[in-house]
C-alpha positions in Angstrom: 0.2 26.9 84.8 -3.1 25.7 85.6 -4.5 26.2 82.2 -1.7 24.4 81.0 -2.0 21.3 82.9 -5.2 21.2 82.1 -5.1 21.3 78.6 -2.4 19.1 78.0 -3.9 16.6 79.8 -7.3 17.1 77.5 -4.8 16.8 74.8 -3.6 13.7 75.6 -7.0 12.0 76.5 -7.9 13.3 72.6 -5.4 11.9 71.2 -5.7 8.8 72.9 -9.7 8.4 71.4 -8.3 9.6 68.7 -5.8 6.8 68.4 -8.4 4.7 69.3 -10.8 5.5 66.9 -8.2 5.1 63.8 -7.1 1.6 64.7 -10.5 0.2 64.8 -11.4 1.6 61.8 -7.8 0.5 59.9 -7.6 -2.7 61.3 -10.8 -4.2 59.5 -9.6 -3.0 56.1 -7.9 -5.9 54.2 -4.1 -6.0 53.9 -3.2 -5.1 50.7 -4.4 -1.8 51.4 -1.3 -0.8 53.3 0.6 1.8 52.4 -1.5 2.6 49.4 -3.5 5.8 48.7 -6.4 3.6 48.7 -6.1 3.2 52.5 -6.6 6.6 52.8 -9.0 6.2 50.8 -11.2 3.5 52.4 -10.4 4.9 55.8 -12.4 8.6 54.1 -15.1 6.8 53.9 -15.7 5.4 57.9 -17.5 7.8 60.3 -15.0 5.9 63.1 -12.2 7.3 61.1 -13.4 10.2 60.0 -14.4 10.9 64.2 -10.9 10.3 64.9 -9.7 13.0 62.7 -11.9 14.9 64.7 -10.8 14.3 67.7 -6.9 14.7 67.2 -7.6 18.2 65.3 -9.3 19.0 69.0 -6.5 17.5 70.9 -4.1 20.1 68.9 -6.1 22.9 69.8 -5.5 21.7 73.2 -1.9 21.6 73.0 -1.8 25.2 71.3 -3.6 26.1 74.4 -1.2 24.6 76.8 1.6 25.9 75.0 0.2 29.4 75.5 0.5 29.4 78.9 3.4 26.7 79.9 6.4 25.7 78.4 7.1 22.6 76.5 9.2 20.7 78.8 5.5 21.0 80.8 3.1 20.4 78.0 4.9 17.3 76.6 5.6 15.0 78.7 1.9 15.6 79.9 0.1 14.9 76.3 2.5 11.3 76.5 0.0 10.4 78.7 -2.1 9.7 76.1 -0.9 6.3 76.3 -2.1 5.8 79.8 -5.5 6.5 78.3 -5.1 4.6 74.8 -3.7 1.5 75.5 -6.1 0.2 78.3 -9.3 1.6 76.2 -8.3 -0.5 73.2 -7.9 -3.8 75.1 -11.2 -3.1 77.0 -13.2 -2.3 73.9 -11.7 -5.6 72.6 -13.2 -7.0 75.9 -9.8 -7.6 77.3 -7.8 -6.8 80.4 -4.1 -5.5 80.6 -2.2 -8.4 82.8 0.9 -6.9 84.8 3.5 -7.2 82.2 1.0 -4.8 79.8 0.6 -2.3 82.4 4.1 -2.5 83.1 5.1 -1.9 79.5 2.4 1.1 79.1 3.9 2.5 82.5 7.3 2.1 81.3 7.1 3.9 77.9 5.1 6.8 79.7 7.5 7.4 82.5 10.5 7.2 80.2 9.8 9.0 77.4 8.6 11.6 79.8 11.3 11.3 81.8 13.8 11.7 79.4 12.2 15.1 77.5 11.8 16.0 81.1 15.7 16.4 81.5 16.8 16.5 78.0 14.5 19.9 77.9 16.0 21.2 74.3 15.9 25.1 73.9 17.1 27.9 71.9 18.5 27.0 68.4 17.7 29.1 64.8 16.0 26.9 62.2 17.7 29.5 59.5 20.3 26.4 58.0 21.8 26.4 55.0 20.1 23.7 52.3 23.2 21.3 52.6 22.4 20.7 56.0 18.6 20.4 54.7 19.7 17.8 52.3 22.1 15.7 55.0 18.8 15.3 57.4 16.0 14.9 54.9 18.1 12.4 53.4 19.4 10.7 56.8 15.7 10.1 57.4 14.7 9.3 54.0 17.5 6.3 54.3 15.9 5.2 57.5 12.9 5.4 56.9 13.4 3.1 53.6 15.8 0.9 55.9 12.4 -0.1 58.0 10.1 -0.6 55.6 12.7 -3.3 54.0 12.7 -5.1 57.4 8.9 -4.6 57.9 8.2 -7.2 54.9 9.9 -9.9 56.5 7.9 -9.5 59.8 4.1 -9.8 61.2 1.9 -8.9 63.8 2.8 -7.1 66.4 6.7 -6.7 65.4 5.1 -5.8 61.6 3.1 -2.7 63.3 6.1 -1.6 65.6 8.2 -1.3 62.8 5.4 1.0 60.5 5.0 3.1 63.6 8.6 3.6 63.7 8.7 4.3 59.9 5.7 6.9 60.5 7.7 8.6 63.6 10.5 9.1 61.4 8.7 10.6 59.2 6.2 13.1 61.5 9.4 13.7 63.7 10.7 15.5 60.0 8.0 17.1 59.6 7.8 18.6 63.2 11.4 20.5 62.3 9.7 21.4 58.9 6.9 22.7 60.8 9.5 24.8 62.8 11.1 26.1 59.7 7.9 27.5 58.0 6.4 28.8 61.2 9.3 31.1 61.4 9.4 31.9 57.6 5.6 32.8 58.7 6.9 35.0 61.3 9.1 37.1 59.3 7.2 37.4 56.0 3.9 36.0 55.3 4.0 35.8 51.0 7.2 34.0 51.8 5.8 30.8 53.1 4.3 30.2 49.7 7.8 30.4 47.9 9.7 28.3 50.6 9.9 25.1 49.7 9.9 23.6 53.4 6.1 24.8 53.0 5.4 22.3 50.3 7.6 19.1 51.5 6.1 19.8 55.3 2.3 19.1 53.5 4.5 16.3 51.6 5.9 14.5 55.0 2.1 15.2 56.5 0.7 13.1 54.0 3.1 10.3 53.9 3.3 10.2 57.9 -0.3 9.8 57.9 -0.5 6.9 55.6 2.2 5.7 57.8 0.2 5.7 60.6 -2.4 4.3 59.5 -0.7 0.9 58.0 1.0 0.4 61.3 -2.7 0.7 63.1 -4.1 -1.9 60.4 -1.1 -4.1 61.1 -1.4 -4.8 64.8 -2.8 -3.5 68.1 -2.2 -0.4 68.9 0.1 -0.9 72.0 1.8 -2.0 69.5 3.0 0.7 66.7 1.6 3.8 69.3 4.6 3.6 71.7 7.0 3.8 68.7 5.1 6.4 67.6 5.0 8.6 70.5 9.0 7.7 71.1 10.3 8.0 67.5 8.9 11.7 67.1 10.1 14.1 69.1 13.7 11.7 69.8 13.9 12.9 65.5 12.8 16.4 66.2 15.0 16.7 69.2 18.3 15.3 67.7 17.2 17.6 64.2 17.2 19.9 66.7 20.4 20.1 68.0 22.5 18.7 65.3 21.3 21.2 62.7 19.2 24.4 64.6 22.0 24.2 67.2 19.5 23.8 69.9 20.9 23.0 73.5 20.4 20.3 75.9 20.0 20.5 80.0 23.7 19.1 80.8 25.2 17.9 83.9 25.8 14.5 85.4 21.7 14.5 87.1 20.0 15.4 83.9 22.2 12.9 81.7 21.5 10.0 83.8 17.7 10.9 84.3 17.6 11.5 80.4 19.3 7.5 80.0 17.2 6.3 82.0 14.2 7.1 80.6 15.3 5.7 77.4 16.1 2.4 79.0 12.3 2.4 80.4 11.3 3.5 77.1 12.9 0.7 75.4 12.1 -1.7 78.0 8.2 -1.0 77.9 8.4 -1.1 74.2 9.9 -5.1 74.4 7.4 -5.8 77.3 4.3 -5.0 74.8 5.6 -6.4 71.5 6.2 -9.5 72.7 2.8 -9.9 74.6 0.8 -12.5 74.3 -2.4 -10.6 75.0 -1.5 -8.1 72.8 -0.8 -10.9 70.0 -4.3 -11.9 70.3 -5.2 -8.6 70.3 -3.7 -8.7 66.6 -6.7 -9.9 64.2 -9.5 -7.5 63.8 -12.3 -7.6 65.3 -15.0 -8.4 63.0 -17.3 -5.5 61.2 -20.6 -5.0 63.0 -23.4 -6.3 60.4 -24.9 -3.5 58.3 -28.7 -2.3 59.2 -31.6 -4.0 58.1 
């Protein structure tokens, strides 16, 4: 349990630099970049980015590790704490302090979303569905997903990156079930992955959830769109979940109200640091350091 602990909390602190790392290096590329290939593209070519990358490949080896020794009603809400970690190290490097209402918000978020995959604690469930089912969810979140973009072009700022961090947890909590489904094709019969199509739309949804990302990092500070983020995810990947694997919640009247309640601190943190005003000056980016003589 020890090892677990451990390495979810190195795990979290990864993906915190991580974050970090990515959001400095997307915010200084112009705007018209976002949600284009040539984001990607541009991002390739920065060590900062390319460091990142680095980083959150380490943090999953981390939370492989922690997985293999503690269970994932343990490991998660530990690696959340990666917020506790990102948000303060983005406003310092900015040569910034949080205030009370941002530590407030960043405490909020952690403690609820914690809280509430604390008590949900899903289990069990077969990822075996038939394709209708497939085709209800995929499309469910394709319709959201498309829902949020079409608001996200009538907003800025802070609001602008909240929304594409939403979009991009929409889409990663998708491919976290997808994810589930080939891992257990894998388990039965190797060759098969290669002829399941979940293989092919999981490396799909991993593409389009990283160019996701990284327009809602370019878009605003990261308080703002890495909440979401970390909220929107596993909330898809749990209700997937249980609507469709037939996964089971923790019931009972102690682990309902614990599970509201962290949402209601989740949302409440997330309202406290969008509408910041240190984290709207926070918003512009920095400017590029001046190349090497």
């Amino acid at each position: 349990m020890l090892v677990a602990v451990l390495a979810a909390l190195a795990a979290g602190a990864c993906f915190a630099v991580a974050g970090v790392l990515q959001q400095r290096a997307a915010v200084r590329l112009p705007d018209h970049d976002a949600l284009s290939f040539r984001l990607l593209r541009a991002l390739a070519r920065r060590r900062m980015w390319r460091a990142g990358i680095a980083l959150a490949v380490a943090a999953y080896g981390f939370q492989a590790l922690a997985l293999a020794f503690g269970p994932l009603s343990l490991v998660q809400p530990l690696i959340i704490s990666e917020l506790l970690f990102a948000i303060p190290l983005s406003a310092r490097l900015r040569r910034r302090a949080l205030g009370a209402r941002e530590w407030t918000g960043t405490l909020a978020v952690t403690a609820g979303l914690s809280t509430a995959l604390a008590s949900a604690r899903p289990h069990g469930g077969d990822p075996v569905v038939p394709l209708s089912s497939w085709l209800i969810t995929l499309a469910s979140v394709g319709a959201l997903v498309a829902l949020t973009l079409a608001v996200c072009t009538r907003v800025t700022g802070p609001a602008r990156a909240s929304l594409l961090g939403l979009a991009g947890g929409l889409v990663m909590g998708a491919q976290s079930v997808l994810l589930d489904a080939t891992v257990d094709t894998l388990a039965h019969d190797v060759l098969s992955v290669f002829s399941a199509w979940q293989t092919y739309l999981l490396v799909g949804a991993s593409v389009a959830g990283l160019l996701l990302i990284q327009s809602a990092f370019q878009a605003g500070p990261l308080a703002a769109s890495m909440p979401v983020i970390d909220a929107t995810e596993p909330l898809v990947a749990v209700t997937v979940g249980v609507a469709v694997f037939g996964e089971t919640l923790r019931t009972g009247w102690l682990p309902t109200s614990l599970s509201a309640l962290g949402v209601a601190l989740l949302v409440c943190g997330i309202v406290l640091l969008d509408t910041s005003p240190l984290l709207k000056r926070l918003e512009f980016p920095e400017p590029a350091p001046p190349p090497r003589s």
